[in-house]
C-alpha positions as CSV (number, residue, x, y, z in Angstrom):
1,X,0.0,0.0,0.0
2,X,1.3,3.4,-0.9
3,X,1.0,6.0,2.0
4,X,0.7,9.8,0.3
5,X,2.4,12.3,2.1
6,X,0.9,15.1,3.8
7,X,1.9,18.9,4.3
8,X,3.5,20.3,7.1
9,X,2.8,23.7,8.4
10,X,4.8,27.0,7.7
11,X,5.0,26.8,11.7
12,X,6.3,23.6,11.8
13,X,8.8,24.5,9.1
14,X,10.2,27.2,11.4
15,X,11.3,24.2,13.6
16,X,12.2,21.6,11.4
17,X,15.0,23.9,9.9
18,X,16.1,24.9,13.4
19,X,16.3,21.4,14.8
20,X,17.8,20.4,11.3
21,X,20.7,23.4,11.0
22,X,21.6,23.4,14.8
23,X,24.0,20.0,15.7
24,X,27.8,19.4,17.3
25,X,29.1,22.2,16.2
26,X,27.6,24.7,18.7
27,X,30.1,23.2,21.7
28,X,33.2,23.2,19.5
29,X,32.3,27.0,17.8
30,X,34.4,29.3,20.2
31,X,37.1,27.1,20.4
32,X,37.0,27.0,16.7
33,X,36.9,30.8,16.0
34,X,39.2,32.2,18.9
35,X,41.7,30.3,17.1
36,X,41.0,32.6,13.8
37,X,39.0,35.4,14.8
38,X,39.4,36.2,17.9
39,X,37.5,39.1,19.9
40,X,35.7,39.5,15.9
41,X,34.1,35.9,16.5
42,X,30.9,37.1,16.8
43,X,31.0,38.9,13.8
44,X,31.8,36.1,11.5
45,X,29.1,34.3,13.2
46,X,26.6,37.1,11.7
47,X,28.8,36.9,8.3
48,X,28.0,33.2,7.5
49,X,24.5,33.9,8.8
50,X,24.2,36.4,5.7
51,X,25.9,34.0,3.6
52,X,23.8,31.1,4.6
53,X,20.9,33.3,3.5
54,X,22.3,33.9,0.6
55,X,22.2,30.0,0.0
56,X,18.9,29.7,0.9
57,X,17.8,32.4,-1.9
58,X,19.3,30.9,-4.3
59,X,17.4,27.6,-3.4
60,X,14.6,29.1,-3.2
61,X,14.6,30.5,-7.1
62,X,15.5,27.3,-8.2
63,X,12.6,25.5,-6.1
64,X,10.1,28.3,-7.3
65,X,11.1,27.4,-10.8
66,X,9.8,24.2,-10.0
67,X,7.1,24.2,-7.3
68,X,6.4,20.6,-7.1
69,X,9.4,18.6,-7.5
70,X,12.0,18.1,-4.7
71,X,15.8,18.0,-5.4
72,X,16.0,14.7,-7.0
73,X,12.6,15.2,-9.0
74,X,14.6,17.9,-10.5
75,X,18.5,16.4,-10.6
76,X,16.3,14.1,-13.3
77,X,14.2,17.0,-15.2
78,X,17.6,19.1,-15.7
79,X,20.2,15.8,-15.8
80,X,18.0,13.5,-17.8
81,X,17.7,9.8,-17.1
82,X,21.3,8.9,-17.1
83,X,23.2,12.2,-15.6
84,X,20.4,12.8,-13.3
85,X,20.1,9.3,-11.3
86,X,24.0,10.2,-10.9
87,X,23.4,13.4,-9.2
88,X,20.7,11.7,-7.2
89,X,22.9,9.1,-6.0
90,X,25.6,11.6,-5.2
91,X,23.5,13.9,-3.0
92,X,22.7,10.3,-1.3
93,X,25.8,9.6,-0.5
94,X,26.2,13.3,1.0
95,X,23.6,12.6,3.1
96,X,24.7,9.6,4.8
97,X,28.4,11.0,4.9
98,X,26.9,14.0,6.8
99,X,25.0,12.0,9.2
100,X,27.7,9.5,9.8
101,X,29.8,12.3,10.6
102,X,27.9,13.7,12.8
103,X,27.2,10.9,14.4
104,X,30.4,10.5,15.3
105,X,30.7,13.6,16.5
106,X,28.2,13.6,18.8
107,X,29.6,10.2,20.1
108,X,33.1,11.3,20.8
109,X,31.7,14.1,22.9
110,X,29.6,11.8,25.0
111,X,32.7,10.1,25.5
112,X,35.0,12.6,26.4
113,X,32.4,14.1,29.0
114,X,29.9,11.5,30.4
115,X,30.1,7.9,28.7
116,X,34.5,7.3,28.4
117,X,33.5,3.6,29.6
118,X,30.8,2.9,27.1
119,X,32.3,0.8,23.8
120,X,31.5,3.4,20.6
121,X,29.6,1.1,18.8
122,X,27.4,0.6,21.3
123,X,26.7,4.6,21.2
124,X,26.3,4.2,17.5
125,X,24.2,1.7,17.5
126,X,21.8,3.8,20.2
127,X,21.8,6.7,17.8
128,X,21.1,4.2,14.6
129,X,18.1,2.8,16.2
130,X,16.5,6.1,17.3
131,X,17.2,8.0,13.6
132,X,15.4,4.3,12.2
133,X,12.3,4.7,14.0
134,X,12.0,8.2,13.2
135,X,13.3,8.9,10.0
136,X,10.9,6.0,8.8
137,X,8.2,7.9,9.2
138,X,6.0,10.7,7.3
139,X,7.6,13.9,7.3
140,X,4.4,15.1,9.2
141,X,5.5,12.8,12.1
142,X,8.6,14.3,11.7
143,X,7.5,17.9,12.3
144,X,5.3,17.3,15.0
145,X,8.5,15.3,16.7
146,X,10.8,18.3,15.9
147,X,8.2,20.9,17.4
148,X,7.9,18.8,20.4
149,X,11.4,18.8,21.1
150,X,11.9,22.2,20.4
151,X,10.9,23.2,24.0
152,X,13.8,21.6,25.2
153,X,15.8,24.8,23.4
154,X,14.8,27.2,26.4
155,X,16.5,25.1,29.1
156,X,19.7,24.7,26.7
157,X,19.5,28.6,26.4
158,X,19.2,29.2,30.3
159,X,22.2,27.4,31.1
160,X,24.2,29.1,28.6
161,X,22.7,32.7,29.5
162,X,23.5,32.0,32.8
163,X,27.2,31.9,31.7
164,X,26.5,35.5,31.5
165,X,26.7,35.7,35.6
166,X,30.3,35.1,35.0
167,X,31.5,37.2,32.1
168,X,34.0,39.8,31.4
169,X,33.2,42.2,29.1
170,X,36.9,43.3,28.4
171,X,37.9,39.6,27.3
172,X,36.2,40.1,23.9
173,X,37.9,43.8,22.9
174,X,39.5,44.7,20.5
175,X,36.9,43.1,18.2
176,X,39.0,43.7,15.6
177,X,42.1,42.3,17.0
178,X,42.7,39.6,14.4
179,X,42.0,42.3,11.2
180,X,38.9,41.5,9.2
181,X,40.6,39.0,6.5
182,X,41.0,36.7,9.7
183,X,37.1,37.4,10.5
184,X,35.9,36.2,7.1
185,X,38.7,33.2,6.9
186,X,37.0,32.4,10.4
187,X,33.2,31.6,8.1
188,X,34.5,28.5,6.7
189,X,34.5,26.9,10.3
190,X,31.1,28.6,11.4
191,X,29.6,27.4,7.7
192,X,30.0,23.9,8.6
193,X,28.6,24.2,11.8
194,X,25.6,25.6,10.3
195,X,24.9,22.9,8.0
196,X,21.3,21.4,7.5
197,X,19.3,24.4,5.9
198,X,19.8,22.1,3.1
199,X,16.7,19.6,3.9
200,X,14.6,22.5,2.0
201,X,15.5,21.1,-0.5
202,X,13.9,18.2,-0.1
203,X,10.9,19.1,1.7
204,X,9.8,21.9,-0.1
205,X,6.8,20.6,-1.9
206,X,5.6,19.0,0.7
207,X,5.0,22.1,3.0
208,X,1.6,24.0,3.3
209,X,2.1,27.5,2.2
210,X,3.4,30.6,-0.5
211,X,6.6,30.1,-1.9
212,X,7.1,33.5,0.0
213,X,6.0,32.0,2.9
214,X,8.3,29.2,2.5
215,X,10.8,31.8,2.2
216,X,10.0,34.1,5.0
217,X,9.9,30.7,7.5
218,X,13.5,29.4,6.6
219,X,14.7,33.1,6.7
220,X,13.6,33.2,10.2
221,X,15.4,29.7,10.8
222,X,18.4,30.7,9.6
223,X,18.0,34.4,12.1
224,X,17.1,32.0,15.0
225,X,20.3,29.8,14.3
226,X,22.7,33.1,13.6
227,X,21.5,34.9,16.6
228,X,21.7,31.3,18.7
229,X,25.3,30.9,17.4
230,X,26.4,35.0,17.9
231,X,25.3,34.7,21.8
232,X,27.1,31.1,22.5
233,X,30.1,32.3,21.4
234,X,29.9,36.2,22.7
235,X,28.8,34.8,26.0
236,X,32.0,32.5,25.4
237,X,34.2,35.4,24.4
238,X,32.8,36.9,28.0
239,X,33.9,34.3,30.5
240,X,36.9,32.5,29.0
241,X,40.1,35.1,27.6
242,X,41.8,33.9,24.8
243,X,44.8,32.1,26.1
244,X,42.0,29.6,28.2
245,X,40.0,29.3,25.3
246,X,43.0,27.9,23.4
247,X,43.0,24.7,25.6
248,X,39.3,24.0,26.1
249,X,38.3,22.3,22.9
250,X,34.1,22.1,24.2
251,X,34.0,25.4,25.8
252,X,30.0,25.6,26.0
253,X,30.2,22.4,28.2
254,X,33.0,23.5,29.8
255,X,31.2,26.4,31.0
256,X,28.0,24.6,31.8
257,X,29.8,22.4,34.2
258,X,31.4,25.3,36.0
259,X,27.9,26.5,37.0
260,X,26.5,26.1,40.4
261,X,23.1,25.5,40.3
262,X,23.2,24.3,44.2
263,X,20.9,21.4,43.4
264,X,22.3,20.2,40.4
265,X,26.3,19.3,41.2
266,X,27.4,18.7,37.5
267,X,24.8,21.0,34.5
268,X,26.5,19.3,31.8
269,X,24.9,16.3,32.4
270,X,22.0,17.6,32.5
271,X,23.0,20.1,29.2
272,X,24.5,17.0,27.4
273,X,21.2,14.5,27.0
274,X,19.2,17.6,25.8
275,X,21.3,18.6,23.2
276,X,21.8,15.0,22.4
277,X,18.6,14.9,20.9
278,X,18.6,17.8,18.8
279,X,20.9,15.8,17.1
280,X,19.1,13.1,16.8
281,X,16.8,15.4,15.3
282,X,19.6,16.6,12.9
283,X,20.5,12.8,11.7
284,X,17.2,12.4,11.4
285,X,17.2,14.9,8.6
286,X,20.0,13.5,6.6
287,X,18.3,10.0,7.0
288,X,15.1,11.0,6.1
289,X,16.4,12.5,2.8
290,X,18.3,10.0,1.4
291,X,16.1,7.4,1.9
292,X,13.9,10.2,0.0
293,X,16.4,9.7,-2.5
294,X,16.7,6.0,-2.5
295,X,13.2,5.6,-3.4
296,X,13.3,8.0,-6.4
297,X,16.1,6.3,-7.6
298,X,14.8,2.8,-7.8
299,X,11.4,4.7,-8.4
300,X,9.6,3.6,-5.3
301,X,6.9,5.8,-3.7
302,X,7.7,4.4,-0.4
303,X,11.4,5.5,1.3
304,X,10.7,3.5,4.4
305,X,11.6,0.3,2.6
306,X,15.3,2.4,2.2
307,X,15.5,3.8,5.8
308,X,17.2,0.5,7.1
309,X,19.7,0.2,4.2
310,X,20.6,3.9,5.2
311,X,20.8,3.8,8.9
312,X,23.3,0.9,8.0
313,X,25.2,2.7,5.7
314,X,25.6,5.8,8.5
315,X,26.5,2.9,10.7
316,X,29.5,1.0,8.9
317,X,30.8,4.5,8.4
318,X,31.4,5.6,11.4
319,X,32.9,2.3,12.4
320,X,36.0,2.7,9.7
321,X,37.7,5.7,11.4
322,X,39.8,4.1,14.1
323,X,42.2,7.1,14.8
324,X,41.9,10.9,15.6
325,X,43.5,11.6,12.2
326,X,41.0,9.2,10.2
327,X,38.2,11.3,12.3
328,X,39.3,14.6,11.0
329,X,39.5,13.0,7.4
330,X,36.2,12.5,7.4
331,X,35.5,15.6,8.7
332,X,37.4,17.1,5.7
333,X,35.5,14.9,3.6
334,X,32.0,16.1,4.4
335,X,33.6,19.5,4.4
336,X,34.6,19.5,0.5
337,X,31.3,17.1,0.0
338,X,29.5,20.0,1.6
339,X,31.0,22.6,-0.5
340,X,29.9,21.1,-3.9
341,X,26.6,19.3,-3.0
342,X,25.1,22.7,-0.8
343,X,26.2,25.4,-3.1
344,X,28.0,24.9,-6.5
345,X,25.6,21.5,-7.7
346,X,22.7,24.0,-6.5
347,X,24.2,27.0,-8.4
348,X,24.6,25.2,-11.4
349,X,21.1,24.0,-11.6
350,X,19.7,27.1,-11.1
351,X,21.5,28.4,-14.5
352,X,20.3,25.7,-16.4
353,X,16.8,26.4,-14.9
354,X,16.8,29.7,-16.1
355,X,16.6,28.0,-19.7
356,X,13.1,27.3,-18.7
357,X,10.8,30.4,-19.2
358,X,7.9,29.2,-17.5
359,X,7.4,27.1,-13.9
360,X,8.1,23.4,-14.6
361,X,4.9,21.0,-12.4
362,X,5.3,17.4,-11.9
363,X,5.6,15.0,-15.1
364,X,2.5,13.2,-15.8
C-alpha cells in the first residue's frame, strides 16, 4: 500500500530547519573561531548567517522554478535519465556522509564528557536505532517530533545565558584584533557548523504554504540559528580570555559544568542528554532524505523500505575511522562534500533552470 504524504505547516517549518541546522558544532564554535578570529568571533558568526541566506535564496529560485518537485525530482528534469540518477545518488551519499559524521561527532563528545567507559559502537548503535524509528516515518511525524522537542531549546539557552553571571566584558575587545581577512577566513568553520538548511530542499513541496511563505519561514530559521550561534560564542568570548580558550576544545560544556546551580552538582549532564537529541533530530534529517532519494532512484513511492539500508550505511561509516586523524579525514571529507553538493551542484542547476521560461509542475 502506498501512503501519500501530507503537508506540514509554515510553523512547523520554522522548527524543522532549526532542529535540522543546529547539531555538534555549537560546543566546538568558540574554540574554533578564537583560534582565527578572535575578539571579531561574533561577527563572522553574523557573516556566515548572511551568507547562509544567501544560499537559501538561491534555493529558493531554483525551487520556485519548479514548485512541485524536490531536489531529485529535478536532478532528473535538468540531468535527464542517465546524468540525473547520478546526481541523485551523489546527493545520497552526502547525506549519509553528513549524518555518519555527525554521528560520530556527537559520540566522541559523549565520550569525552559523560560515557568514556561505554564501547562506541554501542553509542552508535543507540543513535542508529532512534534516527530508524523516526526517519521512517512521514515527514508530518517528523514535524510534529521536531516541534515537540523544540521546548527543550529554552533550558539549553538558560544554562548558557547564565554563563553570563560570569562574564568579562573586556575579554572580547578589541573586536578587531585579528584584522577582518581573519574574520571572514574564520566563516569557513562557522559554515560547517551551520549545515542542514539544506533539507529545503527536499521538503519543499511537501509544505503548506506561498513560496514567500516558505521563504519568509527558513529566513527566520536561519536568524534564529545566527542569533543562537552569535550569543554562545559572545557569552564564550565573555567568560573565558583567549589564552584559556585555546585549551578547552568544548567550551560551551566547559562552561555549563562550572555552574553552580546548588541542586544540580554537574549541568553538563543535564546540558548533554538535551542537546543530544537535537541531534538526533539533525541525523534524522540526513536520514530522512536519502532514503527520499533511494526511493526515487529505484522509483519507489515508499522510502521506508530504504530507511534500514541507510541507517546501516551511516553505521558502517562511522565504524572505519579508528584514529583521531582518520576522524578529522572524514571531517574534511563532508567538508569539500559539503562545499559542492550545498552550493556549487545548487548553483549550477539554477543556471540551467533559467533556460526554462515558465514554472516546470510534476511530469505526468
Amino acid at each position: 500500500m502506498v501512503r501519500t504524504e501530507k503537508k506540514m505547516s509554515a510553523r512547523q517549518l520554522f522548527l524543522f530547519i532549526i532542529q535540522a541546522q543546529i547539531g555538534v558544532g555549537v560546543l566546538s564554535i568558540p574554540y574554533k573561531l578564537n583560534e582565527t578570529a578572535k575578539g571579531g568571533a561574533g561577527i563572522t558568526v553574523l557573516i556566515t548567517g548572511v551568507i547562509t541566506q544567501l544560499i537559501i535564496l538561491m534555493y529558493w529560485v531554483l525551487l520556485r522554478k519548479f514548485p512541485d518537485l524536490n531536489l531529485f525530482q529535478i536532478c532528473l528534469r535538468l540531468g535527464g535519465r542517465v546524468f540525473g540518477k547520478l546526481l541523485i545518488a551523489g546527493y545520497i551519499g552526502y547525506f549519509v556522509l553528513l549524518g555518519a559524521n555527525i554521528m560520530l561527532s556527537a559520540v566522541g563528545v559523549l565520550q569525552r564528557w559523560m560515557m568514556n567507559a561505554t564501547p562506541t559502537w554501542i553509542l552508535l548503535a543507540l543513535f542508529s536505532i532512534m534516527t530508524y524509528y523516526m526517519a521512517k516515518e512521514k515527514l508530518t511525524v517528523l514535524a510534529r517530533f521536531y516541534t515537540l522537542s523544540s521546548a527543550l531549546f529554552i533550558p539549553l539557552i538558560i544554562f548558557v545565558s547564565y554563563g553570563i553571571t560570569q562574564a568579562h566584558l573586556e575579554y572580547m575587545f578589541p573586536l578587531m584584533e585579528a584584522g577582518i581577512w581573519n574574520i571572514l577566513k574564520a566563516t569557513k568553520d562557522t559554515t560547517i557548523s551551520m549545515y542542514g538548511f539544506e533539507v529545503i530542499l527536499i521538503i519543499f513541496p511537501l509544505i503548506e504554504a506561498s513560496d514567500k511563505k516558505k521563504l519568509m519561514m527558513v529566513s527566520m530559521s536561519n536568524l534564529f540559528v545566527t542569533l543562537f550561534y552569535t550569543f554562545v560564542v559572545c557569552t564564550c568570548l565573555m567568560v573565558f580570555n583567549t589564552e584559556q580558550l585555546r585549551l578547552i576544545p568544548e567550551p560551551v560544556l566547559y562552561l555549563v559544568k562550572s555552574l553552580n546551580f546548588y541542586i544540580v552538582d554537574r549541568a553538563d549532564v543535564l546540558f548533554l542528554p538535551i542537546w543530544s537529541i537535537t541531534l538526533v533530530c539533525s541525523i534524522t534529517s540526513y536520514t530522512y532524505s536519502a532514503s527520499v532519494g533511494l526511493a526515487q532512484l529505484t522509483n519507489r513511492k515508499d522510502h521506508k523500505l530504504f530507511t534500514p539500508y541507510v541507517n546501516a550505511a551511516m553505521f558502517l561509516i562511522t565504524l572505519i575511522p579508528a584514529t583521531p586523524i582518520a576522524i578529522h579525514r572524514l571531517d574534511v571529507s563532508a567538508e569539500y562534500a559539503a562545499y559542492l553538493f550545498i552550493f556549487v551542484l545548487p548553483l549550477a542547476m539554477m543556471t540551467v533552470s533559467k533556460l526554462f521560461k515558465k514554472k516546470v509542475g510534476r511530469p505526468a
